[in-house]
C-alpha positions as CSV (number, residue, x, y, z in Angstrom):
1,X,0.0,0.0,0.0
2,X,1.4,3.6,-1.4
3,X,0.2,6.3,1.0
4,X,0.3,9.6,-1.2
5,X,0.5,13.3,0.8
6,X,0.6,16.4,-0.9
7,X,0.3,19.7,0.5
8,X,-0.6,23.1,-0.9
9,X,-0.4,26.8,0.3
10,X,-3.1,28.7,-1.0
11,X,-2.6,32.5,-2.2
12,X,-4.9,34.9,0.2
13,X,-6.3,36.0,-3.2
14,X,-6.6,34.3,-6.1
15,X,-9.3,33.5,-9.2
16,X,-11.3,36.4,-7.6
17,X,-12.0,34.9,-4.7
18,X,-10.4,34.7,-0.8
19,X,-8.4,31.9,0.2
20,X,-11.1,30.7,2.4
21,X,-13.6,30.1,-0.4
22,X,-10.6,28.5,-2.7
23,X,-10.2,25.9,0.2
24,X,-13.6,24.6,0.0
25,X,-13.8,24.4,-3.8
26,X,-10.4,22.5,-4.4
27,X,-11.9,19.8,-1.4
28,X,-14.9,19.6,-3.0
29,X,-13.4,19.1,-6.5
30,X,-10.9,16.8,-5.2
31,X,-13.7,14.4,-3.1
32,X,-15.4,14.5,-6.3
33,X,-12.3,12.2,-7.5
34,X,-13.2,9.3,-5.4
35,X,-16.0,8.0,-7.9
36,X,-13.9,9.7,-11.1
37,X,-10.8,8.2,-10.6
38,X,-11.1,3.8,-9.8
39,X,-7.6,3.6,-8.9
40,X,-8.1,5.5,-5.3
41,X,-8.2,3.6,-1.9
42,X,-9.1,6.2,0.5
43,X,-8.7,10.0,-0.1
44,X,-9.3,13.0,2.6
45,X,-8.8,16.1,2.6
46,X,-7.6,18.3,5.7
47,X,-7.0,22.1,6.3
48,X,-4.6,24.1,8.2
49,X,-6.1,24.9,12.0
50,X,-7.2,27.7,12.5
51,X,-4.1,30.2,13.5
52,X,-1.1,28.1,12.4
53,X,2.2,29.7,11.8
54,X,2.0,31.7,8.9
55,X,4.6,29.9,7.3
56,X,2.1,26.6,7.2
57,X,0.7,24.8,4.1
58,X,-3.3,25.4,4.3
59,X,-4.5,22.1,2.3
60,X,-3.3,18.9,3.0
61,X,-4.2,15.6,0.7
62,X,-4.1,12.2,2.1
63,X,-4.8,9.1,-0.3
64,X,-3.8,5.8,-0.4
65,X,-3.5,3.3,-3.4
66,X,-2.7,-0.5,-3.5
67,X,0.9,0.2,-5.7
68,X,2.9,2.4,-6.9
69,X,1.4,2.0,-10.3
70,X,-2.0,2.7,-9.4
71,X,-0.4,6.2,-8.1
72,X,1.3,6.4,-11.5
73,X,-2.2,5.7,-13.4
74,X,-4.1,8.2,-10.5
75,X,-1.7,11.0,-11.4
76,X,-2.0,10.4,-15.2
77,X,-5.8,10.2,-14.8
78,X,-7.6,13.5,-16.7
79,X,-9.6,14.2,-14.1
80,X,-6.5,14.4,-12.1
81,X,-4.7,16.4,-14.4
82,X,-7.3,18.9,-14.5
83,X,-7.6,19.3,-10.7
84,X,-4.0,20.1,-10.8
85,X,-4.2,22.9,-13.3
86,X,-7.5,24.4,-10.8
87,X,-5.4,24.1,-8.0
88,X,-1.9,25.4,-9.8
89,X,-3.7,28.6,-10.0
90,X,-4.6,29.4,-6.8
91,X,-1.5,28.3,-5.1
92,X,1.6,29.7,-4.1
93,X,4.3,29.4,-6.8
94,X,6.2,26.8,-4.5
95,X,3.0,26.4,-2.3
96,X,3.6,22.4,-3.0
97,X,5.1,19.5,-1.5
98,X,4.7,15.6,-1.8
99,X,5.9,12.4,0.1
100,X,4.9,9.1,-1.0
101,X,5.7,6.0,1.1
102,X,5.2,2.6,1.7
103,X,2.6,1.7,4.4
């Protein structure tokens, strides 16, 4: 089992809209996934609490696939790809990081 965790920081202002509001759209589009995309175990999706240290990613991803190719096929998927470009756009140039391991 691959667990996959990405995390994003979210520009305070970005597509017209606050940060707060861009938060709730990028979770709902990425639990959308879930029946999209037939490679995903589990997926969640967190946000920062309340207050955090400035310096804190806001949007934290947690999914889990059976192998590392399922990952592969997950990340290749379209609807994938176009939840990426959303999300590219409302994040902080290097408002992204990624561990994958082995559970």
């Amino acid at each position: 089992m691959i667990r996959h965790i990405v995390c994003f920081k979210f520009k305070d202002f970005a597509g017209g809209k606050p940060k707060a509001e861009n938060l709730k759209e990028a979770k709902v589009r990425m639990l959308a996934l879930k029946g999209q995309i037939p490679e995903l175990t589990t997926l969640d999706v967190y946000f920062g609490a309340p207050g955090q240290a400035p310096g804190n990613f806001d949007y934290i991803l947690v999914s889990d696939f059976e192998t590392l190719e399922q990952l592969e096929a997950y990340q290749r998927h379209p609807a994938h790809v176009a939840f990426g470009q959303f999300v590219k756009e409302l994040r902080e140039p290097d408002g992204r990081t990624c561990i994958d391991y082995e559970l």
